[in-house]
C-alpha positions, -999 to 999 in steps of 0.1 A, spaced: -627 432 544 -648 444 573 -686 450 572 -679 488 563 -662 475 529 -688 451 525 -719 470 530 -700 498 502 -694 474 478 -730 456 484 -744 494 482 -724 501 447 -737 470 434 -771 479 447 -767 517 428 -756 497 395 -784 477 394 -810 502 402 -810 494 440 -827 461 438 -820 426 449 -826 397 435 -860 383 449 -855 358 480 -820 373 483 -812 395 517 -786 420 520 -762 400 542 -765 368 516 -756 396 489 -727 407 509 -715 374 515 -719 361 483 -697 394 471 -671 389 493 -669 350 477 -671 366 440 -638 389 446 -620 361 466 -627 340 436 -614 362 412 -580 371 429 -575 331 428 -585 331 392 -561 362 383 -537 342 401 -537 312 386 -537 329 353 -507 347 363 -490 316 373 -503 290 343 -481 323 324 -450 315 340 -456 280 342 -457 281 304 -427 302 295 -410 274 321 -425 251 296 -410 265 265 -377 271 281 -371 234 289 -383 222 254 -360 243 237 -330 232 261 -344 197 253 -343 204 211 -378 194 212 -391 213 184 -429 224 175 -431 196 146 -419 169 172 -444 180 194 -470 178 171 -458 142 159 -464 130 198 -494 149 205 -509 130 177 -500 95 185 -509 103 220 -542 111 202 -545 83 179 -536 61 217 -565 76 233 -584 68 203 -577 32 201 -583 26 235 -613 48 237 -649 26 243 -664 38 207 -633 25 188 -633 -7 205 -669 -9 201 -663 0 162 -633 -32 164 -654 -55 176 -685 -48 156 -664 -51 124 -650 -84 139 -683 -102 141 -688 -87 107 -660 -108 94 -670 -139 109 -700 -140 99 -690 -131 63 -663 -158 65 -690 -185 78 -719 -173 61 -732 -203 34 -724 -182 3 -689 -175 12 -681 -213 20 -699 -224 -13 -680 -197 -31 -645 -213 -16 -654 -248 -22 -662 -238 -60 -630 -224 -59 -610 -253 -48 -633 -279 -69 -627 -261 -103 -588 -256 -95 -587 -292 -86 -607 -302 -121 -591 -319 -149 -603 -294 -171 -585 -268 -149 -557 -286 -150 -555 -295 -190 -559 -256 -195 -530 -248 -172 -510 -276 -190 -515 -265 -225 -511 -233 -218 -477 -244 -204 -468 -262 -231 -476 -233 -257 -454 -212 -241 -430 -235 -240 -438 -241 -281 -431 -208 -286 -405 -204 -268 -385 -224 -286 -401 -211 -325 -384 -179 -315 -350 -191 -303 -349 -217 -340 -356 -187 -358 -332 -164 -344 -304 -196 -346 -320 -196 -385 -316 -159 -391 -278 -161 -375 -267 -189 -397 -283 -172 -430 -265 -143 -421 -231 -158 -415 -239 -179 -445 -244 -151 -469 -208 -134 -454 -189 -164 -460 -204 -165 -494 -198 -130 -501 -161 -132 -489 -157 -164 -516 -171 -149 -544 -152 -117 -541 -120 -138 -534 -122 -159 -569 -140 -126 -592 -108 -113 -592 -84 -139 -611 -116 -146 -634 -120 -111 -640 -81 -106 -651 -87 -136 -675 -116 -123 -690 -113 -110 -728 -127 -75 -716 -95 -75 -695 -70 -86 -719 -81 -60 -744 -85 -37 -719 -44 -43 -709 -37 -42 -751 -54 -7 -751 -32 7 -722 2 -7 -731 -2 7 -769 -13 38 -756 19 37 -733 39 29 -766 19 58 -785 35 82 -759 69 69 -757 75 70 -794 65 105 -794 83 117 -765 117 95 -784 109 113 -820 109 149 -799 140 146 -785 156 132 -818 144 160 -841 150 188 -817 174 220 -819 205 205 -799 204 172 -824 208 196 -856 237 216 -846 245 227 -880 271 256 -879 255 289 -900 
């Protein structure tokens, strides 16, 4: 721009603003200072227009890569979490916690605690307790497995006998009086009907065969 342009743009400012400078400002710092603001905004529109392209470059090269939007939100977030750790505030956070810790760990009441610990598992009481309760289990252990040996055998006692008493009930039973008379019933019965059925055929029509 020459000094035509800048005293027009300086004047149109001036006409905006109701023709008044700033106080302690002249006219040629106001011109110069206006030529800086438009110089400065061409470089910003331009570096908008190229952080644009540079972008779409961007997204070309991740989708040629397969790098997808999740993926690149799994490693923005452990770049994150990185920066994080090694941040001063977290390792500030670390160490305080540390100290914590060791002086938890070598505090008095945290040593007695331990010792009493260690004395009452190394007791005899402690160690009676641990062996009757071992034994019990043991005890009972081996009640249940004699009573389900017990139960089998009963069981396989009561079969066998079962089997046995049905196996001789049979040859007693057809000894038995009830029996016998039982048979005697049946066979006259069957002799009942025989004679019948024999005196039927005797006395019928083709026996008589008397001519008229």
């Amino acid at each position: 721009m020459d000094s035509s342009e800048h005293g027009s743009s300086v004047s149109s400012i001036d006409v905006a603003s109701g023709g008044n400078l700033p106080p302690g400002l002249t006219e040629e710092e106001a011109e110069e200072m206006q030529v800086e603001l438009t110089k400065v905004e061409d470089e910003i529109q331009t570096l908008r227009q190229v952080l644009v392209a540079k972008e779409r470059h961007a997204a070309e090269l991740k989708r040629r890569l397969g790098i997808s939007p999740l993926s690149e939100i799994k490693q923005n977030f452990t770049k994150g979490w990185h920066e994080v750790q090694c941040s001063n505030a977290y390792m500030r956070t670390s160490q305080t916690l540390g100290d914590l810790n060791r002086r938890v760990t070598s505090s008095n009441l945290y040593l007695t605690a331990s010792s009493t610990l260690e004395e009452i598992g190394r007791s005899d009481a402690y160690k009676r307790t641990q062996e009757t309760l071992s034994q019990a289990g043991h005890m009972t252990s081996a009640a249940f497995s004699s009573m389900g040996s017990a139960i089998r055998n009963q069981f396989g006692e009561m079969s066998s006998n079962f089997s046995m008493h049905h196996s001789l009930s049979m040859p007693a039973m057809r000894n038995s009086p009830s029996f016998k008379t039982f048979e005697d019933k049946v066979e006259n019965m069957k002799d009942k009907v025989m004679g019948r059925s024999n005196g039927e055929s005797d006395h019928s029509p083709t026996s008589n065969n008397t001519p008229f």
